[in-house]
C-alpha positions in Angstrom: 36.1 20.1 -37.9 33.4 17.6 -36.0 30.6 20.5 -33.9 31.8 20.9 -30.5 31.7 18.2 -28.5 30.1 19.1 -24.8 28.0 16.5 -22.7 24.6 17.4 -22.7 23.0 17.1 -19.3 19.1 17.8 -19.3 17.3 18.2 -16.0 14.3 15.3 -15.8 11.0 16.7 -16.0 9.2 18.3 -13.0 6.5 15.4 -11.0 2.9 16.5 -10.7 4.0 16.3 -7.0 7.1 19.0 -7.3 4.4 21.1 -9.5 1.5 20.6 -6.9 3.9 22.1 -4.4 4.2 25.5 -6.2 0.8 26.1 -7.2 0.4 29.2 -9.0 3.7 28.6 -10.8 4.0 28.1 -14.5 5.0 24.9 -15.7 8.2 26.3 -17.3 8.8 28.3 -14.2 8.3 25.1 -12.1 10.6 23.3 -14.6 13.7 26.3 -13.8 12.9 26.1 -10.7 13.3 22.2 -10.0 16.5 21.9 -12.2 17.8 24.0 -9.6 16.7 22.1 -6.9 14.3 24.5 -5.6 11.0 22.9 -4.6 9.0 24.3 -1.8 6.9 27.4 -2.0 9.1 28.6 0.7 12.3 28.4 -1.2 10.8 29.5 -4.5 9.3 33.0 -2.7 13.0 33.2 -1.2 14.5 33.1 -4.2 12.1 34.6 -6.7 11.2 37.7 -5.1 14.5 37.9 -2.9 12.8 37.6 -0.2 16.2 36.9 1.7 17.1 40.1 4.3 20.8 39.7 4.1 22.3 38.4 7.0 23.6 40.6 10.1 27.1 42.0 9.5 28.1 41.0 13.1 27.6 37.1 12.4 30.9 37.9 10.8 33.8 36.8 12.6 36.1 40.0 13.4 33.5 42.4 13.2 33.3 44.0 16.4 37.1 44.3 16.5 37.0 45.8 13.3 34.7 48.1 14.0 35.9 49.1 17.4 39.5 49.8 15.9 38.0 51.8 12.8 35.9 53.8 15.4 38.7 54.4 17.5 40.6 55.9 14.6 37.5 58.0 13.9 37.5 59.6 17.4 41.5 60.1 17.5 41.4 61.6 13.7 43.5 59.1 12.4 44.5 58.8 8.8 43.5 55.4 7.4 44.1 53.7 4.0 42.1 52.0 2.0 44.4 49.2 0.0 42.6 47.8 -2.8 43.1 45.7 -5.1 43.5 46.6 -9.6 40.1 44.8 -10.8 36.8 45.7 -11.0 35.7 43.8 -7.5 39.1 45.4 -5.5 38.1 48.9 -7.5 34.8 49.0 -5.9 35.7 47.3 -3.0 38.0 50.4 -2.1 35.3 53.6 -3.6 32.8 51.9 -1.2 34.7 52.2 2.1 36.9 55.1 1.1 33.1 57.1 0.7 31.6 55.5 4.0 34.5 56.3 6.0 34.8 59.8 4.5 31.0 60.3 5.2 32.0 59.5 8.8 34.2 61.9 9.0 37.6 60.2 8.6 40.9 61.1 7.1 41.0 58.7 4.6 43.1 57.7 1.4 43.0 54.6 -1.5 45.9 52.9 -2.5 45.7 50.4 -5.2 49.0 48.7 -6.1 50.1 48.6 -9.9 49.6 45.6 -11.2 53.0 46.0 -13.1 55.5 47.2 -10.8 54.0 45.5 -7.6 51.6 42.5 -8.5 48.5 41.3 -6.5 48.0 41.5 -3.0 50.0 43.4 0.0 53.2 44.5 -0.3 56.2 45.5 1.9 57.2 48.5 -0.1 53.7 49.5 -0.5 52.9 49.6 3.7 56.4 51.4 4.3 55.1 54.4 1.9 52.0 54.3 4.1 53.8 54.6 7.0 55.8 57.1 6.4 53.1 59.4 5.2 51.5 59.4 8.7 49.2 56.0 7.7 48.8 53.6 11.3 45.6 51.9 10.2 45.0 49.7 6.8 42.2 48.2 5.4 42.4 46.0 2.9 39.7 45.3 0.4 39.7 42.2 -1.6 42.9 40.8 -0.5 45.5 40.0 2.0 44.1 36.7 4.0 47.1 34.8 2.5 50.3 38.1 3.0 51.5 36.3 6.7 54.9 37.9 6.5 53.8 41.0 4.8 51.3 41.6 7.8 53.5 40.1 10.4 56.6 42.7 10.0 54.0 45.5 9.1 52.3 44.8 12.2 55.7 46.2 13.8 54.0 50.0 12.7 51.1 49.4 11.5 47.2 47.8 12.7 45.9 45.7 9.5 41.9 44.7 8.8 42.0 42.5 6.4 38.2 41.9 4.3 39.6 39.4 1.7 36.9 36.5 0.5 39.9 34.6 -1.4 40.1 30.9 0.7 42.7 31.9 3.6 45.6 29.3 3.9 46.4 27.2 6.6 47.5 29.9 8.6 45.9 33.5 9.0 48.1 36.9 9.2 48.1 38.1 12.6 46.3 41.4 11.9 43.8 43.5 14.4 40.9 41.8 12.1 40.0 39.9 9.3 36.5 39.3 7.9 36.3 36.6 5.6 33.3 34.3 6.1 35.6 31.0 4.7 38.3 31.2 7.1 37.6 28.9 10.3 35.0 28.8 12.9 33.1 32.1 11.2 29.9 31.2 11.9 28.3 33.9 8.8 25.8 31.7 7.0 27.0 33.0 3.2 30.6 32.3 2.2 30.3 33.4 -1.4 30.2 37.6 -1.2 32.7 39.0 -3.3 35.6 41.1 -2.0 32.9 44.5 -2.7 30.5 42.7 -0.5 32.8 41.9 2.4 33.8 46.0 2.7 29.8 46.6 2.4 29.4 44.4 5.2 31.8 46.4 7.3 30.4 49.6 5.6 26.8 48.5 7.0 28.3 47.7 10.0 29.8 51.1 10.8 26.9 53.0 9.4 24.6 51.1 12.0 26.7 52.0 15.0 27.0 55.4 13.9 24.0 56.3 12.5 22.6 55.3 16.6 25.1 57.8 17.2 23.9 60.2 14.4 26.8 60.7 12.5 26.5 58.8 9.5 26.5 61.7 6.8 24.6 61.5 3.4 25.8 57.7 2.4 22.8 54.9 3.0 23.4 51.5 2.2 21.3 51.9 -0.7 23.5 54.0 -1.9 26.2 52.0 -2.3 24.6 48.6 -3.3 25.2 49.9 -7.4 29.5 49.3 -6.8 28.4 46.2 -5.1 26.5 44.8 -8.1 29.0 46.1 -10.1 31.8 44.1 -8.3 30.1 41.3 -7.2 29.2 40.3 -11.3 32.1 41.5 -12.7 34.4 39.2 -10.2 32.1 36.1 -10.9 30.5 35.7 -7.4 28.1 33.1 -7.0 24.8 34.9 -7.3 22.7 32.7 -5.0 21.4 34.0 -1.5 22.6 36.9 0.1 24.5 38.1 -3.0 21.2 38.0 -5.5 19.3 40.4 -2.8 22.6 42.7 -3.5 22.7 42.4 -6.9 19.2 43.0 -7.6 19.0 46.2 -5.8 22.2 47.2 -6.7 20.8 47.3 -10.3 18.0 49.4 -9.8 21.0 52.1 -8.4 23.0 51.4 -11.8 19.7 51.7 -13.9 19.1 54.9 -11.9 22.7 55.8 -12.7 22.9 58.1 -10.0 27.0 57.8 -10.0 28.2 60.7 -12.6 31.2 58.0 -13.4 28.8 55.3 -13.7 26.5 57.0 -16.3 29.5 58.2 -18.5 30.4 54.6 -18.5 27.3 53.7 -19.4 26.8 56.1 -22.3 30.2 54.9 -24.0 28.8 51.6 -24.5 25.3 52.5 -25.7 23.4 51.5 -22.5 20.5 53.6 -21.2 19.5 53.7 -18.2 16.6 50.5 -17.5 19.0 48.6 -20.0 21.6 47.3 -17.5 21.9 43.9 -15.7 23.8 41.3 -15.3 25.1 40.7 -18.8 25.4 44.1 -19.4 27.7 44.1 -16.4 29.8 41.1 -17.4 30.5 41.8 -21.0 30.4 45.8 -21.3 31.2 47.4 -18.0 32.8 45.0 -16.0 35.4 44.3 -19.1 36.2 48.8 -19.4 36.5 48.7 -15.7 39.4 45.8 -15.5 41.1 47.5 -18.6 42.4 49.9 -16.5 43.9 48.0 -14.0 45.4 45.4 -16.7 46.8 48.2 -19.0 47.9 51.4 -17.3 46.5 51.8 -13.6 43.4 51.0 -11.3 42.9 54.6 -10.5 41.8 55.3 -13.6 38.8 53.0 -12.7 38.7 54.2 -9.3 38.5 58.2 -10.3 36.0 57.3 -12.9 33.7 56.2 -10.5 34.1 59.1 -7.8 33.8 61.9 -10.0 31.5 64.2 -10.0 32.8 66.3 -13.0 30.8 65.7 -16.1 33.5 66.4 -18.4 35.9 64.6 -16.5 33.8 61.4 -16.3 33.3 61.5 -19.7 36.7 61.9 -20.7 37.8 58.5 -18.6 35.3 56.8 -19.8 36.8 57.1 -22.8 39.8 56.4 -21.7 38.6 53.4 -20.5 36.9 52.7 -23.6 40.5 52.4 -25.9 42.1 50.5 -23.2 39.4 48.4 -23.4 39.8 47.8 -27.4 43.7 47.6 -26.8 42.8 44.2 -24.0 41.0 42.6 -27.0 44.0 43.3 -29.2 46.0 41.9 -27.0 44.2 39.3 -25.6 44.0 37.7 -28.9 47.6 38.1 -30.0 48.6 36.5 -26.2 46.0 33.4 -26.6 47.5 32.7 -30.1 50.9 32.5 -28.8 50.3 30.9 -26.1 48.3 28.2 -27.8 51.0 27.9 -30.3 53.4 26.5 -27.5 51.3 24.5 -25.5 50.7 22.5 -28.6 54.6 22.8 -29.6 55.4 21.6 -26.0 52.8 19.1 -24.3 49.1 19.1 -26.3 48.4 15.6 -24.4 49.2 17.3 -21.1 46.3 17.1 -18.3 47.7 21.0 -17.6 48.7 23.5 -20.3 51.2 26.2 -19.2 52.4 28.7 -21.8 55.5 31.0 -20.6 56.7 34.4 -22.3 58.7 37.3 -21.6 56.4 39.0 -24.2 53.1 38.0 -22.5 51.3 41.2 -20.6 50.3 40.8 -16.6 47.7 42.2 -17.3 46.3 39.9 -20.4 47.9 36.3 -19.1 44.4 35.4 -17.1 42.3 36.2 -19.5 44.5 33.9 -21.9 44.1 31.4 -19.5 40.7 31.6 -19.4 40.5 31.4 -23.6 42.8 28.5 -23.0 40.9 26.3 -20.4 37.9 27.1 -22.3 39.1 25.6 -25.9 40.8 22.8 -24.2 38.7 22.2 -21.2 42.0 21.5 -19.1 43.8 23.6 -16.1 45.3 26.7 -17.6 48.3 28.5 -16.5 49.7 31.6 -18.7 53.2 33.2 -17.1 54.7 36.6 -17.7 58.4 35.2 -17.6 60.3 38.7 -15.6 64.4 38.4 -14.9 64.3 37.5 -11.7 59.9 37.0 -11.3 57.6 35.7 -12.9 53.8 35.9 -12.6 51.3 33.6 -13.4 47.2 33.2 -13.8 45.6 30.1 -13.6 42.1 29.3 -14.6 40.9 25.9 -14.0 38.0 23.6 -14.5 35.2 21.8 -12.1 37.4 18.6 -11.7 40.5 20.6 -10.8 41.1 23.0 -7.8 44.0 25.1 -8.8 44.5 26.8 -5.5 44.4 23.5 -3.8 47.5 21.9 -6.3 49.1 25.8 -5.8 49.1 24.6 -2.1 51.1 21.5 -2.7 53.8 24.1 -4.5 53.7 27.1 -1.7 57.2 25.8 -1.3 58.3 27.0 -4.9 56.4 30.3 -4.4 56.7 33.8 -3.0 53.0 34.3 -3.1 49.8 33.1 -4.1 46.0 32.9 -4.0 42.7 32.5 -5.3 39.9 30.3 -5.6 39.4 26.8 -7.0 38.3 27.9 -10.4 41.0 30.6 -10.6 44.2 31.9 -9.3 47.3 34.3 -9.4 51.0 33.6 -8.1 54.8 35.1 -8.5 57.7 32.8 -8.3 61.3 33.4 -8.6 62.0 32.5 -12.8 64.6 30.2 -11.9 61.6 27.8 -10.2 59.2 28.1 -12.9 60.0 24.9 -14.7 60.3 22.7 -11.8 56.6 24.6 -10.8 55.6 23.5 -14.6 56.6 20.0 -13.7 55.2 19.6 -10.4 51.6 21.4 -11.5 51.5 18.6 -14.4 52.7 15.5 -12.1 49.5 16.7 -9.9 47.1 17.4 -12.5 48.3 14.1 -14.0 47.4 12.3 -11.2 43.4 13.7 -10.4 42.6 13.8 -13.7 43.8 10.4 -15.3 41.1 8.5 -16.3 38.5 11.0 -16.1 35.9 12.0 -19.0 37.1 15.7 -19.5 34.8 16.9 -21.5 32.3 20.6 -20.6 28.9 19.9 -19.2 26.1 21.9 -20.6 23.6 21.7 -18.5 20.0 22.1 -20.1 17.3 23.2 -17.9 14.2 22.4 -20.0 12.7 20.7 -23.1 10.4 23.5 -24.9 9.4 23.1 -28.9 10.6 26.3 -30.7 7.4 27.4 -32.0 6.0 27.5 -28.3 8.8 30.4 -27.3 7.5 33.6 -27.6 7.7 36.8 -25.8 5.8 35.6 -22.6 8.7 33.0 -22.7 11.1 35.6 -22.2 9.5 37.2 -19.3 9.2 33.8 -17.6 12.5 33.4 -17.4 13.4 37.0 -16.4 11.5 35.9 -13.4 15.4 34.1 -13.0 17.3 37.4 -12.7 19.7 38.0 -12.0 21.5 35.4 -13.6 25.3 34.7 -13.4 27.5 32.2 -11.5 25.7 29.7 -9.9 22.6 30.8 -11.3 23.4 30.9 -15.3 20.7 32.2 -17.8 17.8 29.0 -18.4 19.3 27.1 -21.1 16.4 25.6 -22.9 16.6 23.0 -25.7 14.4 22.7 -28.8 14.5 19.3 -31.1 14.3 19.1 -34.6 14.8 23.0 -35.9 15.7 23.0 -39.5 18.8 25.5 -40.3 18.1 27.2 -43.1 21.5 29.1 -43.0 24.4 29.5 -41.6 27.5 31.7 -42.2 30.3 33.4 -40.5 29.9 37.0 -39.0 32.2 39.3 -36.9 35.0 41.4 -38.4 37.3 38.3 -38.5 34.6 35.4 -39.4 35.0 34.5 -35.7 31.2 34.2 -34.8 28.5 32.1 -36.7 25.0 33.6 -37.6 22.2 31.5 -38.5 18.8 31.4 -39.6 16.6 28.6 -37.4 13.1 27.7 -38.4 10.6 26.2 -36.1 7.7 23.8 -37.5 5.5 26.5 -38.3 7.9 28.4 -40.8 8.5 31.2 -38.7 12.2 32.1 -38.9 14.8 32.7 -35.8 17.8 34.4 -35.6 20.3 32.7 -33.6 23.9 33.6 -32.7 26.6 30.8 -31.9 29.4 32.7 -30.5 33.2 31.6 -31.1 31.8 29.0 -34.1 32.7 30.7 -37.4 34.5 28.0 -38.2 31.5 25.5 -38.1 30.0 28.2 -41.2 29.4 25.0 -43.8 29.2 22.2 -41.4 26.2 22.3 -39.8 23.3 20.0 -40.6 20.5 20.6 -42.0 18.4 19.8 -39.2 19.8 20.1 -35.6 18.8 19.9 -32.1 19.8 23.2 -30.2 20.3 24.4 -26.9 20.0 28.3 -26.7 19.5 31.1 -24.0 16.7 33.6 -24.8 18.3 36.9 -25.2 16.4 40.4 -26.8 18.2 41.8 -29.8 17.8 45.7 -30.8 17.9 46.7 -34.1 17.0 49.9 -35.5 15.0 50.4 -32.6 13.1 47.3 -33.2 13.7 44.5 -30.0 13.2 41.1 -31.3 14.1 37.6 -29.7 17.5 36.0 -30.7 18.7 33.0 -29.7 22.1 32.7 -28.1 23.3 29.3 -28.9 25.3 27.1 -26.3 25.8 24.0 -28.3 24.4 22.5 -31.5 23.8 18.3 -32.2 22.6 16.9 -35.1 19.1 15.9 -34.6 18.0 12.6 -32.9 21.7 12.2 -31.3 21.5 10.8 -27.4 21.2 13.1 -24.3 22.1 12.2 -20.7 20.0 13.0 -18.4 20.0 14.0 -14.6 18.3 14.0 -11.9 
């Protein structure tokens, strides 16, 4: 099997001009800094110290009616819900305004639908159970901009604010509110907060009126930014502007671990507290905190992270901890399958769809993602029901999913998402004409197009020169996620010394770099077992810097993201 074939795309070298403008700044840092087309000393203070404020609340279209109607229910006493959504952005979403609006003083409830028995998004059933409990005001969290007739015959008994930062359709539900900075003519200048961000926006807005009224309780913002981080990284948010200010803080709440759930959490997956960011987010709690949602229910998550009972904590944590090892399980029995009959049906096809009655609801977008990730095409895994079936879709840059979901909305009884990713239910007996239609469309934007991943390198930097100051350099990045990935570096030359398979099932590849002065690296090339044997003797690699603990020794390990033989081409950019 050739080495994987991504396009290397390595940002040009930083001008003496670009470097005169940030004086002060390392060259490397200046490097990081240009490849993301950050150049002024203004921009770099903004973005390396967070210098950023966050924007007013109130730029937000619908916020003063939001916040006028929530107030109202506050004077009145009446009961409001809080209706989430199952993963870890909805779950925090809904303990964040559920703990403001309690602090207030409100009657207030969480309701997050089972992803089994009721899918994503509003539902009829779900609003009428409200109702008749005494419920006249909802809230959504993290969803709802695209329910128009769930929130037009609701609307009959009950007042709906919608915070959803999914891209709204061409029409909006006619509720008392909705905050979402993409629909049109909101004038907020940051459209890419998660759903967790959107109810802490409405959280800081409520706690700013009230707290000039002096009723605001014990919650601060600061307080809550930890779920925001939490949400924000787990759902993939871009972490540029506003949303890196969040983040950042929100970490030193996590690190603090001042949430009894949160520390329980933390402690099942060996994290102390200084130890978590970004990646420790993404891979270890993010993943424990979806489980629940994907394999039994959301509260799970939800009660987790508003209990104060230590022995209670502990025991969800665990809980969460199996379910989590279960998803893997899972997750790699679905992606086999599924790969089995996409190559069975149509391999050539510009989008691979894989159908089951034996696929999991809760495992068919994570399949997706394994899929469009192997194959770099537009994914779509279905959980085939009697009458409905549901379906994930995880796409790539050249392909907005949610735009071709728009040229089926005909086909479907609901959808959403975002260009990258997406979720819908459809009657079964429309599922192959959907299959058909999806394929025509992909067919036709991607025909004739290089699809191939882009791995894009930010700077040249011989091996031997990496060293620990290195690594805190390119800290000075953090925190790192979408939009704003880890500094890939490259290094020519390396000689590879060895190279196996590691991982309980020879999935991961281990090897032993050394630079020109003999000193030996360890480097880790995740999902590459396979390549054990086939690697050259003498490669040029492009890594992230990452810290490795072992026996209570940290040393620096390189995470590869591709390998070349040395002395191949690279394309470059500007």
């Amino acid at each position: 099997m050739p080495l994987p074939s991504k396009r290397w795309e390595i940002a040009t070298p930083v001008s003496e001009q670009d470097q005169a403008r940030l004086p002060g700044r390392p060259p490397l840092l200046a490097q990081l800094l240009h490849s993301r087309g950050i150049h002024s000393p203004e921009a770099a203070g903004a973005f390396l110290d967070s210098r950023v404020t966050g924007h007013s609340p109130f730029r937000l279209k619908g916020m003063d009616a939001a916040v006028t109607r929530l107030r109202q229910a506050l004077r009145r006493d009446e009961p409001i819900s809080v209706y989430g959504d199952f993963d870890t952005d909805g779950v925090t979403a809904t303990v964040l305004l559920v703990q403001v609006l309690s602090a207030l003083g409100a009657r207030v409830e969480p309701y997050i639908p089972h992803r089994v028995d009721e899918g994503y998004g509003l539902n009829l059933e779900a609003l009428r159970h409200l109702y008749r409990k005494g419920i006249r005001l909802v809230v959504t969290v993290d969803c709802g901009v695209r329910s128009i007739d769930e929130v037009r015959q609701a609307r009959h008994g009950l007042d709906l604010i919608l915070t959803d930062h999914h891209a709204p359709g061409k029409e909006l539900p006619p509720a008392v509110a909705i905050l979402n900075p993409k629909q049109p003519d909101c004038r907020y200048p940051f459209k890419g907060l998660a759903g967790v961000g959107l109810a802490f926006k409405l959280a800081q807005a409520l706690l700013r009126v009230e707290g000039q009224m002096g009723g605001t309780g014990a919650v601060t913002e600061e307080s809550l930014l930890d779920l925001v981080a939490l949400g924000t990284v787990a759902d993939l948010a871009p972490l540029l502007d506003e949303n890196r200010v969040l983040v950042r803080r929100g970490l030193e709440g996590l690190n603090g671990a001042s949430r009894p759930g949160v520390e329980a959490l933390m402690a099942g997956v060996g994290l102390r507290r200084g130890d978590v960011d970004t990646t420790a987010i993404g891979f270890r709690l993010g993943p424990r905190l979806n489980a629940a949602g994907r394999l039994d229910t959301a509260m799970l998550a939800y009660r987790l992270l508003t209990s104060v009972d230590p022995l209670e904590t502990k025991d969800l944590a665990d809980r969460l901890g199996e379910l989590n090892r279960r998803r893997q399980e899972l997750t790699e029995q679905t992606v086999a399958a599924a790969e089995a009959q996409v190559l069975a049906d149509r391999p050539d096809a510009y989008l691979l769809l894989a159908a089951s009655a034996e696929f999991l609801p809760g495992i068919v977008g994570l399949a997706a993602s394994r899929l469009a990730e192997a194959y770099y095409r537009p994914s779509v895994v279905v959980e085939v029901g009697e009458g409905e079936s549901r379906g994930s879709c995880r796409s790539i840059p050249e392909f907005n999913i949610t735009a071709a979901l728009d040229q089926c909305a005909d086909l479907l009884i609901r959808y959403g998402g975002h260009a990258a990713a997406a979720g819908f239910t459809i009657a079964t007996e429309k599922l192959q004409t959907l299959q058909r239609r999806l394929q025509a469309i992909a067919a036709e934007e991607l025909a004739g197009l290089e699809l191939r991943p882009t791995l894009q390198i930010d700077a040249e930097v011989p091996l031997e020169d990496v060293d620990w100051a290195t690594h805190a350099l390119l800290r000075q990045m953090e925190p790192c996620g979408m939009d704003n990935p880890q500094p890939v570096l490259l290094s020519r030359g390396v000689q590879v010394r060895d190279a196996r398979a590691m991982g309980s099932e020879q999935k991961h590849l281990r090897l032993t770099l050394r630079d020109e002065r003999g000193v030996a690296w360890d480097a880790v090339f995740f999902r590459q077992g396979h390549l054990s044997g086939q690697v050259p003797g003498q490669v040029d690699v492009a890594y992230t810097l990452d810290v490795n603990v072992w026996n209570g020794e940290k040393l620096l390990q390189l995470n590869v993201q591709d390998l070349q033989e040395a002395g191949k081409p690279f394309l470059t950019f500007v």
